[in-house]
N, CA, C and O atoms as a GROMACS GRO file, in nm:
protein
  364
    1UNK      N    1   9.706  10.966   8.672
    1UNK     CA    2   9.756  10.989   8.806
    1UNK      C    3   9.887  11.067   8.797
    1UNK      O    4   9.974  11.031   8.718
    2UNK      N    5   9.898  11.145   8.855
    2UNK     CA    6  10.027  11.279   8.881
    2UNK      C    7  10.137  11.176   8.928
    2UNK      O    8  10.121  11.080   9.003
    3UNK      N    9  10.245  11.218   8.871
    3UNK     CA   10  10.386  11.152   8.957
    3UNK      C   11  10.415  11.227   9.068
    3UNK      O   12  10.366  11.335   9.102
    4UNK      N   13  10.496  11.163   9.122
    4UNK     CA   14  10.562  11.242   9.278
    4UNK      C   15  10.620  11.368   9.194
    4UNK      O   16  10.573  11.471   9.243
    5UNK      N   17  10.693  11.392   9.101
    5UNK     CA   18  10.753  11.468   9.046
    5UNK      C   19  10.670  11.600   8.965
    5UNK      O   20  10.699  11.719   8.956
    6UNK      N   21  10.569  11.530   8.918
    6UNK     CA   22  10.441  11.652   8.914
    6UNK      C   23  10.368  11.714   9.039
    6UNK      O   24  10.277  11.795   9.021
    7UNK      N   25  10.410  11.674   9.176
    7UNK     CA   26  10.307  11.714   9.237
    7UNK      C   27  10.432  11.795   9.332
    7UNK      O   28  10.394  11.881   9.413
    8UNK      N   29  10.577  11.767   9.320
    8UNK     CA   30  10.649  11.855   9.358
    8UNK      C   31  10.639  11.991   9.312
    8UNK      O   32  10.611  12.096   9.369
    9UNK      N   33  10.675  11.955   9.165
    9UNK     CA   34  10.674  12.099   9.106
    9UNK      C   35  10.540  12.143   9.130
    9UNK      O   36  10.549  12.265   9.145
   10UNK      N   37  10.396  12.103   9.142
   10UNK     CA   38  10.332  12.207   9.138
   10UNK      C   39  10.310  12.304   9.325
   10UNK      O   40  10.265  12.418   9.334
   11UNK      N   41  10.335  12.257   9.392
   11UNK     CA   42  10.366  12.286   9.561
   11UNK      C   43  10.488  12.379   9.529
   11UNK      O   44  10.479  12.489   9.583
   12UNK      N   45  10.612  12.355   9.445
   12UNK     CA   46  10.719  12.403   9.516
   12UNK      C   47  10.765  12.371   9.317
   12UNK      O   48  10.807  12.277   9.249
   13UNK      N   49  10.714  12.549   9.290
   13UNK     CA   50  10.754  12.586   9.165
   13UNK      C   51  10.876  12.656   9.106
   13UNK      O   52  10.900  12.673   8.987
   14UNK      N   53  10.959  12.698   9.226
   14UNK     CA   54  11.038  12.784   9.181
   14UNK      C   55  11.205  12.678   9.183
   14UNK      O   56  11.249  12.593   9.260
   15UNK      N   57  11.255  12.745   9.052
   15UNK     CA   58  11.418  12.714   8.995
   15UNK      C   59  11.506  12.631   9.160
   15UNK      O   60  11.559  12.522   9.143
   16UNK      N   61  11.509  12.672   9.254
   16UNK     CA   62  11.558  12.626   9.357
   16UNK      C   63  11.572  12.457   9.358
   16UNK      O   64  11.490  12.368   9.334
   17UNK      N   65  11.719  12.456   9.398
   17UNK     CA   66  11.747  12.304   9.420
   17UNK      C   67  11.662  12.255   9.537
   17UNK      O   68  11.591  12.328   9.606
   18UNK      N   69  11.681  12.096   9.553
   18UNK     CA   70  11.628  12.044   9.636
   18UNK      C   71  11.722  11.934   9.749
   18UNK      O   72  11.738  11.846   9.666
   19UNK      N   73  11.761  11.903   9.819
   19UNK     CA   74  11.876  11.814   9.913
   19UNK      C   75  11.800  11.720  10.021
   19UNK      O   76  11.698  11.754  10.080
   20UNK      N   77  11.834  11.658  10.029
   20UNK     CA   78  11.867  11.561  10.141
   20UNK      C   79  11.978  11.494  10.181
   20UNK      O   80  12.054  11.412  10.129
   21UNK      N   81  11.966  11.562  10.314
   21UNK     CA   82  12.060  11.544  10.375
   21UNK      C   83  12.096  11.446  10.508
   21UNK      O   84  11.981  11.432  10.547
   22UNK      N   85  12.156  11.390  10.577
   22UNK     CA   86  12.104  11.319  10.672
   22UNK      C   87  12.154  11.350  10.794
   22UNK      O   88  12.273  11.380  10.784
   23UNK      N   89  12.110  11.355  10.916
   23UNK     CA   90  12.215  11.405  11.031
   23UNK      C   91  12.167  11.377  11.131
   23UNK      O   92  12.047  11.358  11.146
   24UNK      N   93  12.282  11.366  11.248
   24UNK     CA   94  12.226  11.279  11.356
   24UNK      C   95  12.129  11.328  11.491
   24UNK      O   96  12.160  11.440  11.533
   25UNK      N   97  12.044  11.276  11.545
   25UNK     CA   98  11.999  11.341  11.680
   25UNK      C   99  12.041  11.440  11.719
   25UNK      O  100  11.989  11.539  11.668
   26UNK      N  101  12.117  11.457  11.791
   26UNK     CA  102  12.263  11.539  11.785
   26UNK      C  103  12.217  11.644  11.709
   26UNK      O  104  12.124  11.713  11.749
   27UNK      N  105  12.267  11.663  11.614
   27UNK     CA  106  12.264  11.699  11.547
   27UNK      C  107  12.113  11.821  11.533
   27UNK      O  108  12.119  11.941  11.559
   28UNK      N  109  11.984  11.741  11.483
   28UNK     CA  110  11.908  11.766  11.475
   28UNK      C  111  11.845  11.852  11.622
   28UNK      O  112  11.741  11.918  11.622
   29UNK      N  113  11.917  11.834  11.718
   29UNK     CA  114  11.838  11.859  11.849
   29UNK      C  115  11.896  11.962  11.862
   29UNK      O  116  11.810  12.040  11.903
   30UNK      N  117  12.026  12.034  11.849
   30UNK     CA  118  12.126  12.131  11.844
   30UNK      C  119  12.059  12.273  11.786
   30UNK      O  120  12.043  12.384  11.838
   31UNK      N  121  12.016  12.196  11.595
   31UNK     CA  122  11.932  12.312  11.484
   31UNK      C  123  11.826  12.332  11.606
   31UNK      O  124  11.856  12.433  11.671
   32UNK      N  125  11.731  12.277  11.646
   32UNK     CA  126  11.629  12.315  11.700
   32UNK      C  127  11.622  12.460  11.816
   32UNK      O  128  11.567  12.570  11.824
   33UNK      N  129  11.729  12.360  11.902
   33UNK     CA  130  11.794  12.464  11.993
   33UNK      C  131  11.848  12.575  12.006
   33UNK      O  132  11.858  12.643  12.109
   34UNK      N  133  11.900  12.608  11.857
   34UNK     CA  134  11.964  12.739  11.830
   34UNK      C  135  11.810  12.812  11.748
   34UNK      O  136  11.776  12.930  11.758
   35UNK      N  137  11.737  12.701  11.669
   35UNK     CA  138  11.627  12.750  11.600
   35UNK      C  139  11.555  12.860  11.724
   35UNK      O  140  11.500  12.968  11.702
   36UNK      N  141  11.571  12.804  11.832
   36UNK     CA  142  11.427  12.861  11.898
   36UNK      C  143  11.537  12.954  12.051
   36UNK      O  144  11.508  12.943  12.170
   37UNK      N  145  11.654  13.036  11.997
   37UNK     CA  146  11.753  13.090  12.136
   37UNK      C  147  11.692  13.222  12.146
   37UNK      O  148  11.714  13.290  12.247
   38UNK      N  149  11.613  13.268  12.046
   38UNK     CA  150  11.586  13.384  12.072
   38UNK      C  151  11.416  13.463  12.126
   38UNK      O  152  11.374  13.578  12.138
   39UNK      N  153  11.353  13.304  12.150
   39UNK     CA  154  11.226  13.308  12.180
   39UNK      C  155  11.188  13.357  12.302
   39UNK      O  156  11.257  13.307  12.392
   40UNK      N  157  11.103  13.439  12.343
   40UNK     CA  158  11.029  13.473  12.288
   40UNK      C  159  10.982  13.645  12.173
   40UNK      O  160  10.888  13.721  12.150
   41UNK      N  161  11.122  13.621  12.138
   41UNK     CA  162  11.165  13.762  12.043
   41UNK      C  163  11.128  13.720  11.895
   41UNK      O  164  11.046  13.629  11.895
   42UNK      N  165  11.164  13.758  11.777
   42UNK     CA  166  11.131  13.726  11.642
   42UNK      C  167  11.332  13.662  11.594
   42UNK      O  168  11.451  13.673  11.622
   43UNK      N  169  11.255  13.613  11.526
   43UNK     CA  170  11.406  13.539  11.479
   43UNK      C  171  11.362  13.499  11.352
   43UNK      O  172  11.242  13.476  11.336
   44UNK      N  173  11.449  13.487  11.250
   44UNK     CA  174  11.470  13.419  11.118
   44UNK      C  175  11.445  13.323  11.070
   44UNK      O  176  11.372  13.282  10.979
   45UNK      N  177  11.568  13.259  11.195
   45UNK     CA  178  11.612  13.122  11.198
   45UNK      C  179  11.522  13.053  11.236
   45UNK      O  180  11.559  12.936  11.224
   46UNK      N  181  11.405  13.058  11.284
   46UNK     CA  182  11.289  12.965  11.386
   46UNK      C  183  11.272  12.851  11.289
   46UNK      O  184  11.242  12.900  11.180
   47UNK      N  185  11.278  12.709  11.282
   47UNK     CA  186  11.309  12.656  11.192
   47UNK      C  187  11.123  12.589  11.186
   47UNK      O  188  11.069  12.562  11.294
   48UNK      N  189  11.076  12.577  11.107
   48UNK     CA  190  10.954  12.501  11.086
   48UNK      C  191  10.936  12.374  11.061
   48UNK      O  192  10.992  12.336  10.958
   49UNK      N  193  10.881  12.301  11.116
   49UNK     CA  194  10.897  12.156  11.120
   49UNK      C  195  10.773  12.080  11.060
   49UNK      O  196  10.660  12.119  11.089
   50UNK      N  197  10.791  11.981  10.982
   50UNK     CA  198  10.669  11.895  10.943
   50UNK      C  199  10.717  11.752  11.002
   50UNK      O  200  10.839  11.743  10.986
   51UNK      N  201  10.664  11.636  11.065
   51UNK     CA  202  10.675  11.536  11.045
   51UNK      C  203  10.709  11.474  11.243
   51UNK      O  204  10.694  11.371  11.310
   52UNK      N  205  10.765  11.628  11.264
   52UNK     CA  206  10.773  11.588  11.398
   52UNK      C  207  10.766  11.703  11.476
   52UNK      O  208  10.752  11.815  11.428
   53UNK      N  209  10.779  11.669  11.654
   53UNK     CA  210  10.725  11.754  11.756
   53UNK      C  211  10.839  11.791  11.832
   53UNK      O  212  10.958  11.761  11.836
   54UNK      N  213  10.753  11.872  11.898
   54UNK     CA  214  10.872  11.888  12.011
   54UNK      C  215  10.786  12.060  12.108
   54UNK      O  216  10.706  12.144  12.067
   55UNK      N  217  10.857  12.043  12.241
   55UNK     CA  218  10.805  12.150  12.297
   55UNK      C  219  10.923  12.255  12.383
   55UNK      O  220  11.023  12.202  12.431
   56UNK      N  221  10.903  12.386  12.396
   56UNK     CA  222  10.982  12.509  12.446
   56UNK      C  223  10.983  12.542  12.522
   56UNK      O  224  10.900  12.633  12.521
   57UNK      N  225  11.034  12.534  12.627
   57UNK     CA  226  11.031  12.572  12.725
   57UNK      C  227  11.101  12.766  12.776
   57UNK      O  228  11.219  12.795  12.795
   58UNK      N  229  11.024  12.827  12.781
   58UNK     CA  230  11.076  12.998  12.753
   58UNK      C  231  11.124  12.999  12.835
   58UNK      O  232  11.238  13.044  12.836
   59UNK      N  233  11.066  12.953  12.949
   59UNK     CA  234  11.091  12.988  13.102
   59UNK      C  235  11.245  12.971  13.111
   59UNK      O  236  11.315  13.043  13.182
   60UNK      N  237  11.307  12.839  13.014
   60UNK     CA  238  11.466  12.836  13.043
   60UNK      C  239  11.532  12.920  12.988
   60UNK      O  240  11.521  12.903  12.867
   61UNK      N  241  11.603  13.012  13.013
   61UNK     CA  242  11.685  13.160  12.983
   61UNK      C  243  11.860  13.020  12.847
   61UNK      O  244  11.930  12.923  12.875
   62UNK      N  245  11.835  13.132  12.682
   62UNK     CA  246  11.894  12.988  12.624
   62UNK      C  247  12.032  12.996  12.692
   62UNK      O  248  12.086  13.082  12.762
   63UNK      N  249  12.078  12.845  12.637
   63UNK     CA  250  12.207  12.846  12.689
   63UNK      C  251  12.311  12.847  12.537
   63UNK      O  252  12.432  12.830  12.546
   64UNK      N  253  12.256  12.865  12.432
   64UNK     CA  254  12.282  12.877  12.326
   64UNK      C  255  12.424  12.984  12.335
   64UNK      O  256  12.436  13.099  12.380
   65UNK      N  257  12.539  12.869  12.258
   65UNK     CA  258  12.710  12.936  12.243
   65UNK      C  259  12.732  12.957  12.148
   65UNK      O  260  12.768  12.851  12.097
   66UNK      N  261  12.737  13.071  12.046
   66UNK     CA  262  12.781  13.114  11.926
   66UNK      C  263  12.948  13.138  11.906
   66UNK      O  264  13.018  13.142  12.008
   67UNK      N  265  12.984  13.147  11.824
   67UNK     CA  266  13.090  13.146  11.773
   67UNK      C  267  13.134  13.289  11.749
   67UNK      O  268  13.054  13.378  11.776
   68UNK      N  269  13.253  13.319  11.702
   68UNK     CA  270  13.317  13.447  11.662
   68UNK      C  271  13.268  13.535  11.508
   68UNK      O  272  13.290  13.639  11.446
   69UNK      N  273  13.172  13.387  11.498
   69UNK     CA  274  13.092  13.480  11.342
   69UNK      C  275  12.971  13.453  11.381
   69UNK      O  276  12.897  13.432  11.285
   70UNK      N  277  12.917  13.444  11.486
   70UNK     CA  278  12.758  13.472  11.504
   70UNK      C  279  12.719  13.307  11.484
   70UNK      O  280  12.605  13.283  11.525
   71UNK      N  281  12.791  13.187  11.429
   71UNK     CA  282  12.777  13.071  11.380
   71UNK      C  283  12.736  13.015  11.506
   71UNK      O  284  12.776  13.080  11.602
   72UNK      N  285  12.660  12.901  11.536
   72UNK     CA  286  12.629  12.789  11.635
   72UNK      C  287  12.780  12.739  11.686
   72UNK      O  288  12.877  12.723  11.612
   73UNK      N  289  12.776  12.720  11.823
   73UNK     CA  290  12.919  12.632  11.842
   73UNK      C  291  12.811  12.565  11.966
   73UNK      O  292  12.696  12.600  11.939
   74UNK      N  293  12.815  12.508  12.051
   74UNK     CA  294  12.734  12.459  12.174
   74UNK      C  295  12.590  12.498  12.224
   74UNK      O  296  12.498  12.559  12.169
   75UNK      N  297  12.600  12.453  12.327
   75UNK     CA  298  12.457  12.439  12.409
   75UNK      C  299  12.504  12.469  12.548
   75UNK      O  300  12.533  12.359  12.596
   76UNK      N  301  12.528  12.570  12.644
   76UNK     CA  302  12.565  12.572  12.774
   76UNK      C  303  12.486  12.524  12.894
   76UNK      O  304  12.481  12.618  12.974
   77UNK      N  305  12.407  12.394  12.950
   77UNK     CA  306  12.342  12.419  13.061
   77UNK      C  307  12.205  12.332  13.027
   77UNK      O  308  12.206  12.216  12.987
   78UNK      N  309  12.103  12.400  13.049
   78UNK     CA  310  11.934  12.330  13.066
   78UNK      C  311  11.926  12.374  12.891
   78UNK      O  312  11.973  12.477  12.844
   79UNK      N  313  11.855  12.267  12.814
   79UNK     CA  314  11.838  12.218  12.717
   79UNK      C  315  11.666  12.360  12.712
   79UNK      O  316  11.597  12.346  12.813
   80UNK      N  317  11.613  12.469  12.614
   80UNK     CA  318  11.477  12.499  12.602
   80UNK      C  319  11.377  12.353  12.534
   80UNK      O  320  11.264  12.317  12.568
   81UNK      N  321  11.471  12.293  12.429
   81UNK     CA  322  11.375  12.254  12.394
   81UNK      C  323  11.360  12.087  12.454
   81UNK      O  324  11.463  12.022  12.472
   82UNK      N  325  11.226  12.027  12.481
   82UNK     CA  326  11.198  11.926  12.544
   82UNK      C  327  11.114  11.817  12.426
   82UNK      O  328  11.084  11.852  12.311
   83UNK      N  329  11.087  11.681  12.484
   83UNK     CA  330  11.003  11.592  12.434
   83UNK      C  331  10.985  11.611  12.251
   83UNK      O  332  10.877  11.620  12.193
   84UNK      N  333  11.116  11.615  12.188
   84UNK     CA  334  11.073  11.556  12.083
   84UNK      C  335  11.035  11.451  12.002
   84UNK      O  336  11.084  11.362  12.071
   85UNK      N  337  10.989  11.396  11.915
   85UNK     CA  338  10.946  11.320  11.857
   85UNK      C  339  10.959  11.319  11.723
   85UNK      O  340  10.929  11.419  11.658
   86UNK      N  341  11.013  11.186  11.653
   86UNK     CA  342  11.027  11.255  11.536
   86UNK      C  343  10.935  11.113  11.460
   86UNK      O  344  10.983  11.000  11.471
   87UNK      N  345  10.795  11.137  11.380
   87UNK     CA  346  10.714  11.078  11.360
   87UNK      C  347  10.658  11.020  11.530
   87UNK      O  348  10.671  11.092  11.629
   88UNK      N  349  10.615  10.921  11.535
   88UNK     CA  350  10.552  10.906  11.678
   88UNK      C  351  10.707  10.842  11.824
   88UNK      O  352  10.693  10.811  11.942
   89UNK      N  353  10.811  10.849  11.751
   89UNK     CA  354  10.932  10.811  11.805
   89UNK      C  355  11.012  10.901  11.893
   89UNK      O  356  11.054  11.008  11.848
   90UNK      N  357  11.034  10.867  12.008
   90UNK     CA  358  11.085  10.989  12.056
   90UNK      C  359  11.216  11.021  11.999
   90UNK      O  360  11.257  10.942  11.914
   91UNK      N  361  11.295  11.130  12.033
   91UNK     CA  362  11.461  11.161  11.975
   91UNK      C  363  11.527  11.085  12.048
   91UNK      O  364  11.650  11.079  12.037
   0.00000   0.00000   0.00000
């Protein structure tokens, strides 16, 4: 039987570290929000998610506040993203 550690490396082969990190709602609801400010355009940043949900609302124009280096600073106004869940739990 393969260890957790054999079945990492063979999914996810390359030299690159690995982290965990922990952070709060908050937090997490913010990445999302900036993940998805430029939708429905192409972006980078669109962050991909396993483990949990959540839905976009386009129709809300973002309210997403950047900083003087392009960095995240706030959220101005109506929230795009709605009803997340993280495993069957809501945020």
């Amino acid at each position: 039987m393969a260890t957790l550690l054999t079945v990492i490396i063979a999914v996810y082969p390359y030299a690159n570290e690995l982290c965990v990190i922990e952070i709060t709602g908050q937090e997490l609801l913010d990445a999302l929000e900036y993940s998805v400010s430029k939708l429905p355009g192409e972006f980078g940043g669109f962050l991909h998610v396993s483990g949990m949900s959540f839905t976009v609302d386009v129709s809300v124009k973002s309210g997403v506040v950047v900083d003087t280096e392009s960095m995240f600073a706030s959220v101005e106004g109506e929230r795009r993203i709605k009803d997340v869940t993280v495993g069957e739990e809501p945020l």
